[in-house]
Wavefront OBJ file of the C-alpha trace (Angstrom):
o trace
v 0.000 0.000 0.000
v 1.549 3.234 -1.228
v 1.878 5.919 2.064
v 0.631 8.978 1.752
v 1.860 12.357 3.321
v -1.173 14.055 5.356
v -0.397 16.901 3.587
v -1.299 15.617 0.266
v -4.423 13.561 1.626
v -5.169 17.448 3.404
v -5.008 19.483 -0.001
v -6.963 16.473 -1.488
v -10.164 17.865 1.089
v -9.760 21.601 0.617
v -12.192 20.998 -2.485
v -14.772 18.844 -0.027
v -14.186 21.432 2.271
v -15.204 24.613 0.466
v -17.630 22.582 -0.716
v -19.296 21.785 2.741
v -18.910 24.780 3.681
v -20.815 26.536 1.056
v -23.483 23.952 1.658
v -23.666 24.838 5.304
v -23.945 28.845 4.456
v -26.881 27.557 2.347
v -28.445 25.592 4.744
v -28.073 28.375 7.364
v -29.177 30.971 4.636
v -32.519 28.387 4.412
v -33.381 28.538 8.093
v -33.213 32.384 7.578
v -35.407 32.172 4.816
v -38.128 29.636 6.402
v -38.113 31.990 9.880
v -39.186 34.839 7.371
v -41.499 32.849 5.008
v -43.323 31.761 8.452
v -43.219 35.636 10.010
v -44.382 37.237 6.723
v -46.964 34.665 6.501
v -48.331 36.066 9.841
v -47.861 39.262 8.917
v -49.575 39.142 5.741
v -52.729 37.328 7.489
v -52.954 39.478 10.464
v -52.890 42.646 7.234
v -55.232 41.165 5.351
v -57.480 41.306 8.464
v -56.806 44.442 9.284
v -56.923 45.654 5.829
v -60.212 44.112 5.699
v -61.631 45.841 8.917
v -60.349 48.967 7.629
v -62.000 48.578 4.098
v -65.265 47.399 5.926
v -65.298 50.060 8.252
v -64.222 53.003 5.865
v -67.264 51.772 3.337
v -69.271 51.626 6.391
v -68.431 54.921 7.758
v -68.933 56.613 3.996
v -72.060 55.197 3.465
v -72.798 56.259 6.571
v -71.818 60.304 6.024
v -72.627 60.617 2.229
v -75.827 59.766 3.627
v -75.958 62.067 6.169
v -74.225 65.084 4.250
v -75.972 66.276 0.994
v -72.572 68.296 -0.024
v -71.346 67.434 -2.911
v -67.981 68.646 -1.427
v -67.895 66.922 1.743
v -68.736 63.462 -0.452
v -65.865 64.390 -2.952
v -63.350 64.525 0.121
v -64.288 61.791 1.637
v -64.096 60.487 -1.689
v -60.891 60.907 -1.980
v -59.418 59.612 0.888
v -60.912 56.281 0.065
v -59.345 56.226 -3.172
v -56.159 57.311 -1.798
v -56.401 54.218 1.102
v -57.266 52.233 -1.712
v -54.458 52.556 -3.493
v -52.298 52.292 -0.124
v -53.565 48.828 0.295
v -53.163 47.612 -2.975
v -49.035 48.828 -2.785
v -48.809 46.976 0.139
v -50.628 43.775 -1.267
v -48.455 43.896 -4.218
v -45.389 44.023 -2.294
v -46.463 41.190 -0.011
v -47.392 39.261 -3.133
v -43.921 39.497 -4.732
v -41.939 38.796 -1.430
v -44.489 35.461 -1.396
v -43.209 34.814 -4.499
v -39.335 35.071 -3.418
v -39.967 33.020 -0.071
v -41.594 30.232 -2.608
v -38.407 29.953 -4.413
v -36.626 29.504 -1.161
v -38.571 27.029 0.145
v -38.629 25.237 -3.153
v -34.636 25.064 -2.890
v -35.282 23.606 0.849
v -37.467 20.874 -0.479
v -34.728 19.877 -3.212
v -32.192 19.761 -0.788
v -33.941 17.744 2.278
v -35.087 15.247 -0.953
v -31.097 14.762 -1.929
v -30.536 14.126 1.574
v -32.099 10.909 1.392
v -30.697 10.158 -1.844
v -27.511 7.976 -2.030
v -23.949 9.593 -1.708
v -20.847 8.144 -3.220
v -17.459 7.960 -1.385
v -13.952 6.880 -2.073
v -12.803 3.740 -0.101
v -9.031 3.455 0.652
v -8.563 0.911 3.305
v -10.040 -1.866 5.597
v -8.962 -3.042 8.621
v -10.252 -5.935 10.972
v -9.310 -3.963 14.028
v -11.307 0.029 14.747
v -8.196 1.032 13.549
v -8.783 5.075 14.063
v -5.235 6.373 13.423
v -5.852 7.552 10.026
v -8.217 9.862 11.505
v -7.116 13.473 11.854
v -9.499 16.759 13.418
v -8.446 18.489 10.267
v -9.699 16.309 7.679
v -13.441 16.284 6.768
v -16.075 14.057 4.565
v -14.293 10.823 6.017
v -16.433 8.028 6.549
v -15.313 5.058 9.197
v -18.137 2.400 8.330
v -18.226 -1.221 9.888
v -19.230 -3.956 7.128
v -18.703 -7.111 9.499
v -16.131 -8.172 9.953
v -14.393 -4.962 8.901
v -14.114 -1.425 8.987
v -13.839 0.397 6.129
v -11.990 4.012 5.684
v -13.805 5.729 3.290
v -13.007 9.630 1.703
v -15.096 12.021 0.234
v -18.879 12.606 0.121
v -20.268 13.068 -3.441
v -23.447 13.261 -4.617
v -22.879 11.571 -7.957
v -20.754 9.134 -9.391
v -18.557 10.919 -11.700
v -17.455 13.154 -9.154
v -16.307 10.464 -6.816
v -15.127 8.490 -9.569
v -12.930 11.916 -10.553
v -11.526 11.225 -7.306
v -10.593 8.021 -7.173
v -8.447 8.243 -10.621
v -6.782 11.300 -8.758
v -6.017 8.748 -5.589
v -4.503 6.183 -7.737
v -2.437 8.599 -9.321
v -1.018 8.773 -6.297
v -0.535 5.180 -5.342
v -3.847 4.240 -4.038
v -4.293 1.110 -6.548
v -6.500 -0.746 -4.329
v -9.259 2.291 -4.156
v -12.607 1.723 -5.253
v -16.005 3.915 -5.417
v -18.565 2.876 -2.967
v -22.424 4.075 -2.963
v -24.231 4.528 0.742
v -27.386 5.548 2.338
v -28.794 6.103 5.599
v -24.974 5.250 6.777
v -24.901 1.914 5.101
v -23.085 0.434 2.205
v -25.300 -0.171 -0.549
v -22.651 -1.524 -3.106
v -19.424 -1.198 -4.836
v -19.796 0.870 -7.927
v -18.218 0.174 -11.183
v -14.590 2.040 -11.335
v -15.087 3.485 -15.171
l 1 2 3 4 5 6 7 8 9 10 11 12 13 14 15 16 17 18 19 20 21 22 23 24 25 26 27 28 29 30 31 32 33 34 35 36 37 38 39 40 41 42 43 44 45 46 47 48 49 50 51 52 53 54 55 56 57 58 59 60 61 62 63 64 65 66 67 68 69 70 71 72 73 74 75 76 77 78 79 80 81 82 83 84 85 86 87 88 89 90 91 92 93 94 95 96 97 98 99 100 101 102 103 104 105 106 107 108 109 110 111 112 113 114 115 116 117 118 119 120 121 122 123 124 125 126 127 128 129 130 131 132 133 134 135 136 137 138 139 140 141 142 143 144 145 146 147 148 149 150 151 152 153 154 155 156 157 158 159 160 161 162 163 164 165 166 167 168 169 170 171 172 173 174 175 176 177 178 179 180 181 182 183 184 185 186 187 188 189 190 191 192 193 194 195 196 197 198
């Protein structure tokens, strides 16, 4: 088995690494997104009930005065200000309709994501041991997967979501001496099978 330098195996991750990372500042950037979609969803019920009160009560209150006041001036004013609230309300509606619209997108990208989390992942597998033979494992490395197929553990790199990518992988670990590597698909934590190397 060809040794390899921690070094190398560590600028091997930095591309799983940014990689996670910018996942993470998505999934973060999600929660964000579903605290809003949930507080503008309030706020756009508790408006519409206000803004229906106030429509209510402003056609009640005109009726109410043109039919009182038989000046043609005092109806134009009040008039007015109806049209004026009216067009107020339908601003605000329009707003709240396109920020829907945004939040919608959001959560659609949420949905895609928790569905690919359930979906298999691919990973590179370098070595097996009999023994829980850990010392391979270093704080600074990422996407490393120690999984226990009786008898064995297996030390597995990289978490891909498709095979190409992990298959890209491989061919770059052989390069460097890891013949015996091979692409392995998983789900829920457990081997599903040994994929085919080309």
């Amino acid at each position: 088995m060809p040794f390899i330098e921690e070094s190398d195996l560590l600028e091997l991750h930095k591309d799983i690494d940014k990689a996670q990372i910018i996942n993470e500042r998505l999934l973060d950037q999600i929660k964000f997104k579903n605290k809003e979609l949930k507080r503008s969803k309030v706020q756009r019920n508790v408006l519409a009930g206000v803004t229906a009160l106030f429509l209510i009560g402003t056609l009640a209150i005109t009726s109410f005065t043109a039919g009182l006041s038989r000046s043609n001036t005092y109806d134009n004013q009040n008039l007015l200000v109806s049209i004026d609230s009216l067009d107020a309300v339908k601003t605000r509606i329009d707003n709240l309709q396109q920020k829907n619209e945004e939040l919608s997108l959001v959560k659609e990208f949420y949905l895609a994501k928790m569905f690919l989390e359930k979906e298999k992942i691919y990973s590179v597998q370098v070595k097996s041991f009999v023994d829980n033979n850990l010392t391979l494992a270093s704080e600074s490395l990422t996407n490393t997967m120690f999984v226990k197929t009786n008898p064995f553990y297996s030390y597995s790199l990289g978490n891909f979501e498709t095979l190409e990518e992990a298959r890209s992988f491989r061919y770059q670990l052989v390069k460097m001496g890891f013949d015996d590597a091979f692409v392995a698909s998983y789900q829920d934590g457990k081997r599903i099978k040994i994929e085919d190397p080309y």
